[in-house]
N, C-alpha and C positions, 0 to 999 in steps of 0.2 A: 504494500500500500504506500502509493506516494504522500507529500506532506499535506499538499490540497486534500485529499480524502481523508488523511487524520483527524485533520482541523475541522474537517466539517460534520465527520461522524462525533467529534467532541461537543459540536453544537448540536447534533441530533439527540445525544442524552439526553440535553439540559431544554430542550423543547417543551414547552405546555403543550399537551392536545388539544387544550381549549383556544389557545391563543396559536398556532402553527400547525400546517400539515406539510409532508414532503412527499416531494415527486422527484425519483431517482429513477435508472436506468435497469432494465430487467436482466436478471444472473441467473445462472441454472443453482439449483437447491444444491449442489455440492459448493458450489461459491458460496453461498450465505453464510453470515455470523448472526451471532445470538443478538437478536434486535429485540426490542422492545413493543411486547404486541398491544401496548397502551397506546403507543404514541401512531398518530396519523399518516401512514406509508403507504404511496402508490408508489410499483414496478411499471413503468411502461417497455411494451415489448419494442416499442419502434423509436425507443430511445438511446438503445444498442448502435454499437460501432460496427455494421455488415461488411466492413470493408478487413475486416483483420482473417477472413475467410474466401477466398474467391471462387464462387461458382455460380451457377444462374439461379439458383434462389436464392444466395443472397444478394445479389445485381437487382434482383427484381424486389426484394426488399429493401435496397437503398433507394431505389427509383422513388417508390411511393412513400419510403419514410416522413417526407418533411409531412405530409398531406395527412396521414394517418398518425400520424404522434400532433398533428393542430387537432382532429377527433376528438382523438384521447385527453388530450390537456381540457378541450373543450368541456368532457365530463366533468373533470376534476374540478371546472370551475363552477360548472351551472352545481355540482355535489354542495363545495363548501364555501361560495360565495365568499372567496376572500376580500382582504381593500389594496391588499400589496400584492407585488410578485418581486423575488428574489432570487438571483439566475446567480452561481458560483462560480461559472466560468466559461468566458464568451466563445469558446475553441469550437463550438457544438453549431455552426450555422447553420441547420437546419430548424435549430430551439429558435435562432435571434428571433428572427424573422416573423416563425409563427409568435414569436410572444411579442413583438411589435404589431404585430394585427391583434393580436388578442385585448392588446394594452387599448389598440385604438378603438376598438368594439367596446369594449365595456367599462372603458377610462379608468382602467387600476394603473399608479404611478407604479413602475420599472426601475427596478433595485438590482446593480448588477456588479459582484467581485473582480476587482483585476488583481492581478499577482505578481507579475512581473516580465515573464518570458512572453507572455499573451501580449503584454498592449505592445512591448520590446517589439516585437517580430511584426505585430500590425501596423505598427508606427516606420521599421525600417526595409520593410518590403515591398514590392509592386504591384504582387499579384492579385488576382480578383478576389479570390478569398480574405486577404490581407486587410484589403482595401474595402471589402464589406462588413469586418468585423470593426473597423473604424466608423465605416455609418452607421453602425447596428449603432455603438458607444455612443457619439453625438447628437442620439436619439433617447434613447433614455433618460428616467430622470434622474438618476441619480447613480455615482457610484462609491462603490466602498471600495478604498484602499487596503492591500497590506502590511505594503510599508512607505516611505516615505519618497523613494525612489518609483515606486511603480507610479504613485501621485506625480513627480516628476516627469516621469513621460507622458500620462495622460494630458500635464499641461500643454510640452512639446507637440502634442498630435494633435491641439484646439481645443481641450475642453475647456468649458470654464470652472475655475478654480473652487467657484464657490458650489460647484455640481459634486467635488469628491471631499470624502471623509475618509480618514483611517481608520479600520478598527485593527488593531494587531492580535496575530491568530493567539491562540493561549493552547495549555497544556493543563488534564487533568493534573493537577500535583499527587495527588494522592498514588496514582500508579508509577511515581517515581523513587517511592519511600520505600527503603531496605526492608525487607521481609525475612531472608535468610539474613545465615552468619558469613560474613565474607571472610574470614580467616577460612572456613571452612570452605566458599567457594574458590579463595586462591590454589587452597591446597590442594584440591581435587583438579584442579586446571593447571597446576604446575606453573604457580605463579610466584611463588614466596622469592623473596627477597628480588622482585625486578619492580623494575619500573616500567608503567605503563603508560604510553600513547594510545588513545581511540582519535577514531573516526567513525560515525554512524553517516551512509548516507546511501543512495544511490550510485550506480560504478557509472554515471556518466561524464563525457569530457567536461564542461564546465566547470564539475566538482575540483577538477586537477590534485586528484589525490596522487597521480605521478610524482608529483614536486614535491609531497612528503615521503617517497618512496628515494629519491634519486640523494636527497640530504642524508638517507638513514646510515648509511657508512662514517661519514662525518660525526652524527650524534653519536654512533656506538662507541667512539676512541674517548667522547665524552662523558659518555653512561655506558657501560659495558653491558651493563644488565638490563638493556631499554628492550622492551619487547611493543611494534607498532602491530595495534588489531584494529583491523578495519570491516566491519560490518555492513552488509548491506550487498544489493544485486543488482546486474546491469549491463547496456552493452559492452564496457570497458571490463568485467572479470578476466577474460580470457589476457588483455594487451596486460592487467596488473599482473599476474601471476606469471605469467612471462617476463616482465620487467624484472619481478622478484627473484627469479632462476639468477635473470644475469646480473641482476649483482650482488648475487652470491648471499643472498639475505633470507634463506631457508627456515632458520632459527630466529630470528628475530620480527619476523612481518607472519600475524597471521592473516587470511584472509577466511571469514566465516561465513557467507552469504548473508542469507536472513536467517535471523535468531529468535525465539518466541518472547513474548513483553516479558516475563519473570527474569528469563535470561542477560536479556537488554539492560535491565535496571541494575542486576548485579553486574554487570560490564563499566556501564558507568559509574558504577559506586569504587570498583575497583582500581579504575584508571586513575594516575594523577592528572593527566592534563588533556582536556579535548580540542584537537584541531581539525579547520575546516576553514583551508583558505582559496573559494570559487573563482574562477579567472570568467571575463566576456568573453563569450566565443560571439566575433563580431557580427550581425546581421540573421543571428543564430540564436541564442542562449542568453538568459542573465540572469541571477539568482535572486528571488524574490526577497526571503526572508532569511529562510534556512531554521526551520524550529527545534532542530536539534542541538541546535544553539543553548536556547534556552531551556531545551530537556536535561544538559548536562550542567548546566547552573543549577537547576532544581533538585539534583543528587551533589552540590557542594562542588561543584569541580571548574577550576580556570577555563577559560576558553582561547583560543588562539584562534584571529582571522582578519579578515582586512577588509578593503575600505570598495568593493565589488558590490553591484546592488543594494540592496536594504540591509547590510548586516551590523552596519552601524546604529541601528534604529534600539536595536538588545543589546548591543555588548559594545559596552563604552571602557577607553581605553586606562588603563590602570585603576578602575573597578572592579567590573567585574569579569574580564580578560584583558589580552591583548591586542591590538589592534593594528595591524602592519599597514601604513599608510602607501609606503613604495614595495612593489611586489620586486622576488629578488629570494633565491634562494640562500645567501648567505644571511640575510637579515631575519629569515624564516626559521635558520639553523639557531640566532644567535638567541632570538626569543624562545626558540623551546627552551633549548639547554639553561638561561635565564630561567625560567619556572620550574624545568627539573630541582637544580641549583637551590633556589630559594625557597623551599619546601615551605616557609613562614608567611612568608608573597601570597604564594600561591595557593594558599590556605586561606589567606583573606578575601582576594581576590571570590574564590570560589562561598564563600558563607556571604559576603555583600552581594555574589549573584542571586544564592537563595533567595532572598530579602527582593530583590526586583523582582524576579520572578513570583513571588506571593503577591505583591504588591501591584503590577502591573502586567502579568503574562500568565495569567489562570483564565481555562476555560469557563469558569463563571463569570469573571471581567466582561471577557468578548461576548457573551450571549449577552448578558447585561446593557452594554453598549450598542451591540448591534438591534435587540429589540427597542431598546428607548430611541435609536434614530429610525428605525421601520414606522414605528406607531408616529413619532413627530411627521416622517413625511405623508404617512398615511392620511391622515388629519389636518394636513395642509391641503395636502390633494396634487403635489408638487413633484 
């Protein structure tokens, strides 16, 4: 599960059924997780990606999707007479569109997430698609930011300023709080007396989890006993663990794929320092938020990253990490081993993340924020 779908199944907890229903995208029953049979949920079948499949029925499924999911929506609305609609993310143009007629049929003001690499790529490309997700935008009325940057572009692309609002995604905390004994996790994972590097993320290029792979030589003459684990799945596994072969870094880099939440949380409790520093892949890629960020302040732990889309939005620099302004593997090198180093640093660093993160980066924040601007614009009519 990507960050956008964390973020958003964390706002699906904390949904009233009285006040919210959702309309998500239909999974076969072996996909499903344990939802909540209180809360207000349509699957649409024609909300499905047909194209991750090629054959002629589902050709002829994507032909008639947009036409049959305006239907289906259709129900949902004459069902539950909403005043709002709220779209998480505009990639889906077959949704815009029907929900720009829907919005103009039955005048519900149009509440719509951008996140970063969406408006990024709608803003610096040419093509029709591109360039329809930008009308869809300056059509709506309103959007929600996730960071500060993605707002940024949306200015860049025309909107007007006073049309977007940030809400910054949040994170249960509770699912981040040690449960087991991590003495006894290290020991069973053959961790005692090292030090640890994570990374949680996806294996894709933007991440540039390479450029903490190509340093690791360097760090070990510094820390002999540093062991880098890096978590997570993607089209880059394959280019990383061949990276890791050659240079010779067998024992020292784990690569784990996807790991279950229980697991997760003991990773990050065990690590001392989490890095995650995203490069722009130009016309391509940019890194919205990264809320792993903040999942590993919430377990007490430094962060290490730089100044690449929204990541300065959570982690401000001699806080609650560090924050590399000029990207540059030696400057990269010098900040870990610096938090390695100052085990007292970087101890504080990590318990004043805590403290933002309760304070500003809990999924009850963001439902909170985001319901008191839905009902203000609802009530404007705006």
């Amino acid at each position: 599960i990507n960050g956008i779908s964390t973020i958003f199944y964390n706002v699906y907890k904390l949904l009233d059924p009285k006040q919210a229903c959702v309309v998500t995208q239909y999974i076969s029953s072996d996909q499903e997780i344990k939802l909540d049979k209180k809360k207000k949920l349509y699957r649409l079948f024609f909300l499905q990606d047909f194209r991750q499949k090629r054959n002629m029925r589902n050709y002829v499924f994507e032909c008639i999707a947009p036409y049959a999911f305006f239907l289906q929506l259709l129900f949902v609305i004459f069902k539950e007479q909403p005043n709002i609609i709220c779209l998480d993310d505009i990639r889906w143009l077959k949704i815009d569109f029907s929900l720009l007629l829907i919005k103009k049929i039955f005048h519900l003001p149009l509440v719509v997430f951008i996140h970063g690499t969406d408006i990024y790529t709608a803003l610096t490309k040419k093509s029709m698609r591109h360039q329809s997700q930008l009308f869809f935008l300056k059509r709506v009325d309103h959007i929600l930011s996730c960071s500060s940057k993605a707002q940024s572009l949306a200015i860049r692309a025309g909107i007007d300023k006073k049309k977007i609002s940030i809400i910054f995604p949040g994170i249960d905390i509770n699912m981040f709080k040690r449960k087991t004994n991590l003495s006894a996790f290290k020991k069973n994972n053959d961790l005692c007396g090292k030090r640890i590097l994570l990374t949680v993320s996806r294996l894709e290029p933007r991440k540039n989890i390479e450029e903490v792979l190509k340093i690791m030589p360097g760090l070990i003459k510094n820390c002999p006993h540093l062991l880098y684990v890096i978590i997570g799945n993607g089209s880059q596994r394959t280019f990383l663990e061949n990276l890791k072969t050659n240079l010779k870094l067998e024992g020292s880099v784990l690569l784990l794929g996807e790991v279950k939440q229980a697991r997760l949380v003991n990773w990050y409790h065990a690590c001392d320092v989490f890095v995650l520093v995203p490069k722009l892949i130009k016309y391509e890629d940019i890194e919205g938020f990264a809320i792993e960020n903040i999942e590993a302040n919430a377990c007490g732990k430094p962060v290490i990253t730089n100044n690449c889309g929204g990541m300065t939005d959570a982690i401000k620099h001699n806080i609650n990490g560090l924050v590399l302004i000029k990207p540059g593997r030696k400057i990269l090198e010098e900040n870990i081993v610096a938090l390695l180093t100052h085990r007292k640093f970087a101890k504080q660093l990590g318990k004043n993340g805590q403290q933002i993160v309760q304070k500003q980066f809990t999924h009850t924040i963001m439902v909170n924020n985001l319901m008191k601007l839905l009902f203000n614009i609802a009530q404007s009519g705006k």
